[in-house]
N, C-alpha and C positions, 0 to 999 in steps of 0.2 A: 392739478397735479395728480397723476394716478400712483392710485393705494398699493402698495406693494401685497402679494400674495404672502399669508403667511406661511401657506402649508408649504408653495413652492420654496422659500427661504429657508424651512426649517429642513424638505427635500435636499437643499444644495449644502446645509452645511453637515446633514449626519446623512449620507446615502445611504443604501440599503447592505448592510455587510456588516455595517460600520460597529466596533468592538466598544462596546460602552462599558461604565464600572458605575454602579452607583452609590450615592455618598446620603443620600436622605431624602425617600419618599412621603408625599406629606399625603396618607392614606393611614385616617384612624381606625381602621378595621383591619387589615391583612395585608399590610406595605410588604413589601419585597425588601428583605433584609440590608442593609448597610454594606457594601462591601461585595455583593452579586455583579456576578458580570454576565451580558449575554451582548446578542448581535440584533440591530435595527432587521426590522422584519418588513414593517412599511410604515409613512408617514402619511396622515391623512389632510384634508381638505382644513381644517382647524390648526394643523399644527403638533399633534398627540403624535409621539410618536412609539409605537406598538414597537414589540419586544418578543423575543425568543433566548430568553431568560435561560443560562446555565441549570439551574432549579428544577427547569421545567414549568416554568409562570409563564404568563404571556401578558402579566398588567403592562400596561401602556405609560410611559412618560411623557409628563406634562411641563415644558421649557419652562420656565419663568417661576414656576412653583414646587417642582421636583429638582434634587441636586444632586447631577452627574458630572461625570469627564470622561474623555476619549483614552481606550487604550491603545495607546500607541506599539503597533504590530513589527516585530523585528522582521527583519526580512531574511527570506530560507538562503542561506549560504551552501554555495558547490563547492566541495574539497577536489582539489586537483594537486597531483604531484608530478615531479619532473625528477630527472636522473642524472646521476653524473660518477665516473670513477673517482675511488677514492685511494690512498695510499696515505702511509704513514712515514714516519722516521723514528727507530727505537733505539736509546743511547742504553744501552745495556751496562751494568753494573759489570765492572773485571772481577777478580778474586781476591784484592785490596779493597773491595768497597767502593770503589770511585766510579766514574760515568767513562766508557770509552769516549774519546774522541772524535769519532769518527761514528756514523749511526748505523745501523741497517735499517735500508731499506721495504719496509711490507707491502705485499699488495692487500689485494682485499679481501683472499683467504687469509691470510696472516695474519691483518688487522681486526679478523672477525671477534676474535677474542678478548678483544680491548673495548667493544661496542657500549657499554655502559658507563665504562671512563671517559669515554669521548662524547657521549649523550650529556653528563654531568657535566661536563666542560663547557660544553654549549650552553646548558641553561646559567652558569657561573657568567658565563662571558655575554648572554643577553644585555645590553642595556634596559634600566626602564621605561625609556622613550620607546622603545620596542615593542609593549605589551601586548599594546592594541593589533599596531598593522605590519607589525614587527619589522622585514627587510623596505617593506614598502613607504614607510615612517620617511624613507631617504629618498621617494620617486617623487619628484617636483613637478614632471613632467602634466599641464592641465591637459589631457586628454582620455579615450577613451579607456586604455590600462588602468589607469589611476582610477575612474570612477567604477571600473568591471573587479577588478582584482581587490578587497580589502585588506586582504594578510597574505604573506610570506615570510616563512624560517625556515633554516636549512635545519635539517636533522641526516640521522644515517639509520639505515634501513637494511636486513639481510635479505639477501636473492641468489640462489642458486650457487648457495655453500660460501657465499663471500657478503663483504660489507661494501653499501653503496653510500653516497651520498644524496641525498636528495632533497628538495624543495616542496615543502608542504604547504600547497595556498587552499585559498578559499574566496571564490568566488560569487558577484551579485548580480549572476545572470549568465551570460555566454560571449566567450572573447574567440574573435577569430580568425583566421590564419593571419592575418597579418600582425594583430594583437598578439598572438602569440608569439610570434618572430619576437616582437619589440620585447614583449617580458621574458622571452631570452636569452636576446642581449643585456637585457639591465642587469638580470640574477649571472649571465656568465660575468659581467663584470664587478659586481659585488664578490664572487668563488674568487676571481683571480684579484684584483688588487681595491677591494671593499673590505666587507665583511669578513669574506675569507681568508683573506692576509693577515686580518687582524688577529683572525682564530690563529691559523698554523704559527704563531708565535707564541701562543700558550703552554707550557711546558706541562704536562697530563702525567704526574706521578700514577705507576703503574708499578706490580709486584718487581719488573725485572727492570725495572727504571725509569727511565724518562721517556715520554711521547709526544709528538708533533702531527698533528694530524691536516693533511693536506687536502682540499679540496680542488683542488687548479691544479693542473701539469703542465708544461709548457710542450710537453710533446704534443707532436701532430695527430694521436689517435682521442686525443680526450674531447669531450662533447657532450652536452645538455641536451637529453631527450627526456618528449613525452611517454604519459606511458604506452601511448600506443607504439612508441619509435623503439621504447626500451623494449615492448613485448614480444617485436621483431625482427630485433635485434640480431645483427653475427656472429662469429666468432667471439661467444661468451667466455669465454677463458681467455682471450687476448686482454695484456693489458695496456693502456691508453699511452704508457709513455715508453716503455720499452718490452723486449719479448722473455726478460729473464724474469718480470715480476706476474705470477698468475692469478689472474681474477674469476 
């Protein structure tokens, strides 16, 4: 039976990069402290594997009679946002005290002024299942959105003297065009009859009354863009469901 190489074994399980933490050098002279971390520099013909120690050390660790473990390295997250018109509904108090009946209407200059009550609302109306990958917690779908995209929430955003809505993700690597299609359809149907429905049913006490804050329109101008789509964008003052509301 042929001998296994040790150095090659002790090569294949700590490669060179690889983020160490140390827990107890067995060096009765000048060990390297409890609790240093550095990175694998190279592994030699023996097994030793040498070190580029945070400190600035360079002692070498020896398997079987030094005790380490792997730091386990998070991986660098891409923020990406996406766009979408927003609009509100305000039951304004009459001069009895009570809530009209009937709402008005805001667009997204209107609603600018309400942007911290509606931020507040959102974090109230998160669920805890949400924490992590927050909209994406609900994408069941095994492909490759699901393992590119970790997190999605919606929040609202000011641009260009009005309040938007928009989708806050963060990414583990790069999704694309088609990926993106899909994770536009998922978040346009979470705005309209997901998450967002669930939100604009929340009633958002505000100085002049009550607020509803809407993410979905059913008019034909409203739509989920990137930011490159939002940055070149048209008619910025039109807004998405009708021409009396200005954005």
């Amino acid at each position: 039976m042929k001998t296994p190489n040790w150095g090659n074994y002790i090569r294949d399980k700590y490669p060179v990069g690889t983020r160490l933490r140390l827990e107890n050098m067995d060096d009765p002279h000048h060990p390297v402290p409890p609790g240093t971390e550095g990175v694998v520099d190279l592994v030699d013909d023996i097994g030793q594997i040498h070190m580029k120690w945070d400190n600035g050390r360079t002692l070498a660790l020896v398997p079987g009679v030094d005790s380490f473990s792997v730091v386990e390295q998070k991986q660098e997250l891409t923020p990406m946002k996406m766009y979408m018109p927003l609009h509100c509904s305000l039951y304004s108090y009459n001069r009895y005290g009570d809530l009209e009946e009937e709402p008005e209407t805001l667009g997204g200059r209107e609603s600018l002024e309400y942007a911290d009550n509606i931020l507040a609302a959102m974090a109230l109306y998160r669920h805890p299942a949400e924490r992590e990958r927050g909209l994406m917690e609900y994408y069941h779908e095994k492909d490759k959105v699901n393992d590119i995209v970790h997190s999605a929430d919606f929040s609202v955003e000011k641009h260009d003297g009005s309040l938007w809505g928009i989708v806050k993700a963060e990414l583990k690597g790069e999704l694309d065009a088609p990926g993106v299609m899909t994770l536009k359809d998922y978040l346009t149907g979470q705005a309209s009859d997901g998450w967002g429905e669930g939100f604009e049913q929340q009633d958002i006490k505000v100085q002049d009354g009550v607020l509803n804050a809407h993410l979905w329109d059913w008019g034909g101008k409203w739509q989920m863009m990137t930011e490159s789509e939002f940055a070149g964008r048209h008619e910025q003052t039109q807004t998405p469901q009708m021409g009396d509301i200005s954005y």
